[in-house]
N, C-alpha and C positions, 0 to 999 in steps of 0.2 A: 482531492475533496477533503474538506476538514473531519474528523471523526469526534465520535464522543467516547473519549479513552477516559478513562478512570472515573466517569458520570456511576451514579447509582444506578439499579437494576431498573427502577420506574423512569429515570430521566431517561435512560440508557434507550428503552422500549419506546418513550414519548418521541424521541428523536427520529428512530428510523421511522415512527408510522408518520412525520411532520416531511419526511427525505422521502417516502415515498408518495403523499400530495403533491409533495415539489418536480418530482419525477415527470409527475402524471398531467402536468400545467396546470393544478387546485393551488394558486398564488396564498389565495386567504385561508383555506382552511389550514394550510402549512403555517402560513406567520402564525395562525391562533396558538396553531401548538407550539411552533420556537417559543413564542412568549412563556410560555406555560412551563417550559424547558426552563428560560433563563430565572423565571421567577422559583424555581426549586433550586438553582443553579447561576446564582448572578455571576460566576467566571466563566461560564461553558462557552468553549472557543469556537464549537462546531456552530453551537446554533446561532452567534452571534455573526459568525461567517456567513450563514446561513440566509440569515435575517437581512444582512448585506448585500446578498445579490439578489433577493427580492426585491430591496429596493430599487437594484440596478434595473432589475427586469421591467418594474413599476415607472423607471425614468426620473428617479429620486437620488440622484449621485453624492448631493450632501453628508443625508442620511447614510446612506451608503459606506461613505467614508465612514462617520462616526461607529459604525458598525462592525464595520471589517476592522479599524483600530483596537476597539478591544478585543476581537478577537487572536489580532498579532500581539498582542501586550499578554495575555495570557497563553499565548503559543507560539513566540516567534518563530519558529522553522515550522511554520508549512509554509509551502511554495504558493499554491493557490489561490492562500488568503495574502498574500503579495501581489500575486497576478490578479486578482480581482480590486485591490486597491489600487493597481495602476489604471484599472481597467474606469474606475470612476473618478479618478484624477484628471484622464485622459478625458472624459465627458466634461468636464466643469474647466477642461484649457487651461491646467496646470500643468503642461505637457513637462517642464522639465522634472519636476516628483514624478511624475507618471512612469516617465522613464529609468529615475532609480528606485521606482517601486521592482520594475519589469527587472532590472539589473539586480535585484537580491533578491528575487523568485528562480531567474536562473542561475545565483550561483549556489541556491538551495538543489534545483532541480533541471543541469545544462540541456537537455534535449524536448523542455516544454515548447514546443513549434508553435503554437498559438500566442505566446508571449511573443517568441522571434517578432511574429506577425504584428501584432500592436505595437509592440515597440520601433517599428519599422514606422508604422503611421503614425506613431506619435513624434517622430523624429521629422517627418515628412512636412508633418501639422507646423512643425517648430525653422522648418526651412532648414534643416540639418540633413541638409541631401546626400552628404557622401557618406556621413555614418550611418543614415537611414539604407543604402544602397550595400554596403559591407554588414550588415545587418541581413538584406536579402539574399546575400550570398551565403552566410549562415543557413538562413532557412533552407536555401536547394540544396544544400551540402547534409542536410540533416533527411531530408521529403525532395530529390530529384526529382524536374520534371514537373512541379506540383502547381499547377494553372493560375490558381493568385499572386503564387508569390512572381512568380514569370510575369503576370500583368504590372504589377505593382515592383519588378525591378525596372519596366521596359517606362514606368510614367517615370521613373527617379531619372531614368536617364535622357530624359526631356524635359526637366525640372532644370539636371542638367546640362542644359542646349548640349546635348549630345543628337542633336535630332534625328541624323543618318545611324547613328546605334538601334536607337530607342524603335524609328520604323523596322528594323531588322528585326531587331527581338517580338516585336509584335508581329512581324509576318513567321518567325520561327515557331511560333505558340501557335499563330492562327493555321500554321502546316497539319499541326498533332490535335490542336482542336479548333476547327473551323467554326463553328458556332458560339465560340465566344462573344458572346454581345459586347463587353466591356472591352475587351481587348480592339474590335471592330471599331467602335467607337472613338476611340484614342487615339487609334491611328486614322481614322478618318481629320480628325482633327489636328496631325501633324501635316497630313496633306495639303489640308487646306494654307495651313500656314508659306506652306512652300507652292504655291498658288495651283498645285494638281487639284483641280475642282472637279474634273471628270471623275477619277480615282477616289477621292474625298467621299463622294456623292454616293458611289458604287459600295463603299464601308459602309456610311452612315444608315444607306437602305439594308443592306446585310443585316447591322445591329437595331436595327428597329423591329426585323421581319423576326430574329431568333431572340428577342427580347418581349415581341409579344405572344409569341409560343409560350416562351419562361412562363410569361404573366399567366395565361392560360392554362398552366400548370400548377398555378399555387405559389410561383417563386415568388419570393417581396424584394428581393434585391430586381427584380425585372422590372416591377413595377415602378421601382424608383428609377429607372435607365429609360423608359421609352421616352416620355416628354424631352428629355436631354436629347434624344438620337431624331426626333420628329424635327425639334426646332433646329437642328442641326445638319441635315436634307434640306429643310427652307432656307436654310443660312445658305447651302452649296448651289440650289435651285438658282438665288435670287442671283447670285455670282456669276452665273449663266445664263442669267434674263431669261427663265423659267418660270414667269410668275405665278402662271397657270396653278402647274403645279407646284409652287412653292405655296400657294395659300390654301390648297389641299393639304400640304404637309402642315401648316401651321394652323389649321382647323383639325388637326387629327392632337396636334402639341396641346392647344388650347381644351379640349373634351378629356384630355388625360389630368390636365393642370392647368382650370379658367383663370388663376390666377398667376399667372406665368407672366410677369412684366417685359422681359425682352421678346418674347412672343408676341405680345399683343404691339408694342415698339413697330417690329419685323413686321406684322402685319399693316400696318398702316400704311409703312414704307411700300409695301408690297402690292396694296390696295390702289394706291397711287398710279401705278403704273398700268393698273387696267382700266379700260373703258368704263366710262360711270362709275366710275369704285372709288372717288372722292368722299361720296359721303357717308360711303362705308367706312373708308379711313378714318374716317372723324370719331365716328361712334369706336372706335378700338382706339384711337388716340387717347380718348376721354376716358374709355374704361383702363387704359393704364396709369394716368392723372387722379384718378379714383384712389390707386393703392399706392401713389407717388405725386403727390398734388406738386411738389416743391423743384421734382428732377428735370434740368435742365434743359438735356435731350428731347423729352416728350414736350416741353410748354417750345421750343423750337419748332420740333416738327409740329404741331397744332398750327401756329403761327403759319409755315410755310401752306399747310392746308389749308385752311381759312384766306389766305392768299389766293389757290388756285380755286377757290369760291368764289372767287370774288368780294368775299366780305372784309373788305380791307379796313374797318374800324373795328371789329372783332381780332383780325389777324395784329394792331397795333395793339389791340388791350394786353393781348397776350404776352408782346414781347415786354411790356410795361412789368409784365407778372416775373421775367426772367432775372433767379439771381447775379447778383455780382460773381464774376467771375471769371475762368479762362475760357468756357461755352461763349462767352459776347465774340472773341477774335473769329469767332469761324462761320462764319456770312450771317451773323446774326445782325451784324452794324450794317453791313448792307442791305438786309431786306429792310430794316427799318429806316434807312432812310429813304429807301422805293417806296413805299407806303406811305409817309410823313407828304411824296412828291406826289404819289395819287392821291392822297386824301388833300391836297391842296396847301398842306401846312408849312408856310416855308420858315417861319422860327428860325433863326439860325442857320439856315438850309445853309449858306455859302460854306460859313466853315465846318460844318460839318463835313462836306463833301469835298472840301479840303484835306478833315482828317482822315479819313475816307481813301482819295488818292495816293496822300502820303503810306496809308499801309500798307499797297497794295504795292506801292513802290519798292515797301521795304522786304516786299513776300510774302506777307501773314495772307490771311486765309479768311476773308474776310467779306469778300461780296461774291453773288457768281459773274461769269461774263456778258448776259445779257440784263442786267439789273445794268452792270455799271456805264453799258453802254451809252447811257442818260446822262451820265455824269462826271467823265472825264472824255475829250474829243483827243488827246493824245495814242497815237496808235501805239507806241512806246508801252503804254502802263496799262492799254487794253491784252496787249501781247501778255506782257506780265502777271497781268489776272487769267488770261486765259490757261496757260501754261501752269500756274498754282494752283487753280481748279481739277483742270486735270490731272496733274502727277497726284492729288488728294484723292480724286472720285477712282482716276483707271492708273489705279499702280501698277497694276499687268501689262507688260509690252508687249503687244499682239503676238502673236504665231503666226507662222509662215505653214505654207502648207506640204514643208519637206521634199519638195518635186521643183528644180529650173524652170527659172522664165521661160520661155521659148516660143514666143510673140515674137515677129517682124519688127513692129511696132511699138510703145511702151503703149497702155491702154487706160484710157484716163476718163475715170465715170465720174458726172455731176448729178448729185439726185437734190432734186427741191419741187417742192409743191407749185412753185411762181416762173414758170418757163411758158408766158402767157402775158398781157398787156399787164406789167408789174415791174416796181424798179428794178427788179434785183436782174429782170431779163434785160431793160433799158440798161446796165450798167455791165451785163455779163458778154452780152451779145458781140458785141465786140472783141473780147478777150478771147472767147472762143474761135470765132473766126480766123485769129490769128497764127491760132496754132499749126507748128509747123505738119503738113497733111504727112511728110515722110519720114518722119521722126514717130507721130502723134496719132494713136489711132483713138475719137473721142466719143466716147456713150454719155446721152443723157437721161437717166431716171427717172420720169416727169411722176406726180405724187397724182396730179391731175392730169382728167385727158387730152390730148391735144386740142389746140385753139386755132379756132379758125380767120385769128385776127393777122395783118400786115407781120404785127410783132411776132405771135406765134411760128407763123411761117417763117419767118427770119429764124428764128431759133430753131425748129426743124431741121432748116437747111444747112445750121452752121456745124452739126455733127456729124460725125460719120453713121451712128445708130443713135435710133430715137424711142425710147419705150415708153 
């Protein structure tokens, strides 16, 4: 802390009763009297230090700086007022000063552990991951064991795809303090990368349940973590086709933080997939388009919505609205030319649906498979869209259920709604029939109830089970 060493007896007195306002969090009554300080004392190193991390406190980093400068110009060796000009360097994303602020505070004063600590984030800020991380190592070697710096070595080491480290270190902390929300959180989020979404899910609700305790307690670093850890359980939910409760979770994300744009996204997405929750979706699509009129994602998914509306010249406005860009490759050209075919509009229609096929040949990601259905009759390039769709939507290769076959039979279920006077039974009806009965053991799913037509009964009887 700066002092007022060689000040007069009156500046000298002025000073600490303006250090003990500042103590006490009296912001203003303290700067009235720094000023009062500097105006009897225009070099006084303390108060102009002083007056500096006011501003910091006030969110004024500028100022700040100009502040703390003269007070190092009139005092260069104190540490503090180093460490405090890193400290508003670091706010205004000057990280690499920030950093040789922090490096000649410590070589004023080597065991300032809160410096270690910012210069660690500032290094982090700057994507200087390995000296940010040999920086961490500093601070446990100085404070072992000490729960930030352990979280903030375990994200550098997932910074640097060290993934299988970085989850260790975070299960090594969460051993000695399990209720770390942040630490929870982070590692829920390497989970999910490496597609454990069950495990993910299990974190993420951890650090939401002891991050809204924090909150409840007065913490403000909690309060800034829940929204993160809510939408973050919806992100693990939807993974799971938990929609249910995934729009629980992101009804509790959105009341923490209604302006949460990937929230309100997520939600849409999420609204989609439940009963009547289309035109929910719309109303959350739109309130994201609200604080992101121009983002690409959101006028896509509206478009897809308005689609599953049925309002197919609203759904074309939209994608009219959509910028130029790499968003068009990824079934944005296909829904629009499904739309352009049900709105009647053939313009062009041939080669577009030309260019269309030729993408899909080439792999791009471009239409889904029952859009293109319409539009290219080659089983070849339907295969090929189907196949790009899916490795896009289900990157996760199923699970098996860890336990041998051990059927007679292999067993082969068909489930569909149309096992009833409908083509798909006039064309399937036979194929199943065929199957060999000592090989083939075959269940069919029916969505509907049984049919009491010729057809129905044929397909009944060509299964082994009929549900």
């Amino acid at each position: 802390m700066a002092t007022a060493q060689e000040s007069s007896p009156a500046a000298h007195a002025l000073f600490q009763e303006a250090l003990a306002y500042q103590r006490s969090g009296q912001l203003q009554r303290a700067e009235a009297i720094y000023r009062r300080v500097v105006a009897m004392e225009p070099a006084h190193p303390g108060a102009h230090h002083l007056l500096g991390t006011i501003a910091l406190q006030s969110g004024a980093p500028e100022r700040a700086c100009e502040l703390i400068s003269l007070s190092i110009a009139a005092q260069p060796r104190l540490a503090h007022s180093h460490a405090d000009l890193g400290r508003a360097l670091q706010m205004l994303g000057r990280g690499a000063e920030a950093v040789r602020s922090y490096d000649r505070a410590l070589e004023l004063q080597p065991a300032l552990f809160e410096v270690h600590f910012n210069k660690a984030l500032a290094l982090r800020q700057m994507g200087r991951f390995d000296e940010a991380l040999r920086t961490c190592h500093t601070m446990l070697g100085l404070r072992p064991g000490f729960a930030a710096a352990e979280c903030l070595r375990a994200g550098l080491l997932a910074d640097l795809q060290r993934t299988e480290e970085a989850i260790r270190a975070y299960d090594r902390l969460l051993e000695r303090v399990p209720d770390h929300a942040e630490a929870l959180n982070n590692r829920g989020a390497l989970l999910l990368e490496q597609g454990r979404v069950e495990e993910a899910l299990r974190s993420f609700q951890d650090a939401l349940r002891f991050s809204s305790v924090e909150a409840a307690a007065g913490e403000a670093h909690a309060s800034d973590l829940r929204p993160g850890a809510a939408l973050n359980c919806a992100v693990a939910l939807t993974r799971l086709e938990r929609f249910t409760e995934a729009e629980s979770a992101l009804a509790e994300a959105l009341a923490l933080a209604p302006r949460n744009f990937p929230a309100l996204v997520l939600r849409s997405r999420v609204l989609r997939k439940l009963p009547n929750g289309h035109a929910r979706a719309l109303d959350s699509i739109d309130a994201a388009l609200r604080l992101h009129p121009d983002n690409a994602e959101a006028l896509l998914l509206r478009a897809e919505i308005l689609t599953d509306l049925a309002r197919y010249a609203d759904a074309a406005a939209c994608l009219i609205a959509l910028p130029p860009g790499p968003v068009l490759r990824d079934y944005a050209q296909g829904l629009q030319l499904y739309l352009r075919a049900t709105l009647c509009d053939w313009r062009d229609y041939a080669q577009q649906a030309r260019d269309l096929i030729a993408a899909v040949d080439a792999g791009r990601r471009v239409v889904i498979p029952g859009h293109f259905l319409a539009v290219s009759g080659s089983a070849a390039s339907q295969q090929r869209c189907a196949r790009s769709f899916t490795a896009d939507t289900y990157p996760q290769a199923p699970q098996g259920y860890g336990r041998p076959y051990d059927h007679d039979r292999i067993r082969v279920g068909y489930v569909s709604g149309d096992l009833r006077v409908h083509p798909v039974a006039q064309l399937l009806a036979g194929v199943v029939e065929r199957h060999d009965r000592a090989r083939f053991h075959t269940i069919a799913i029916s969505l509907r109830p049984a049919h009491s037509s010729p057809l129905g009964e044929r397909m009944r009887a060509a299964f082994d089970e009929f549900i």
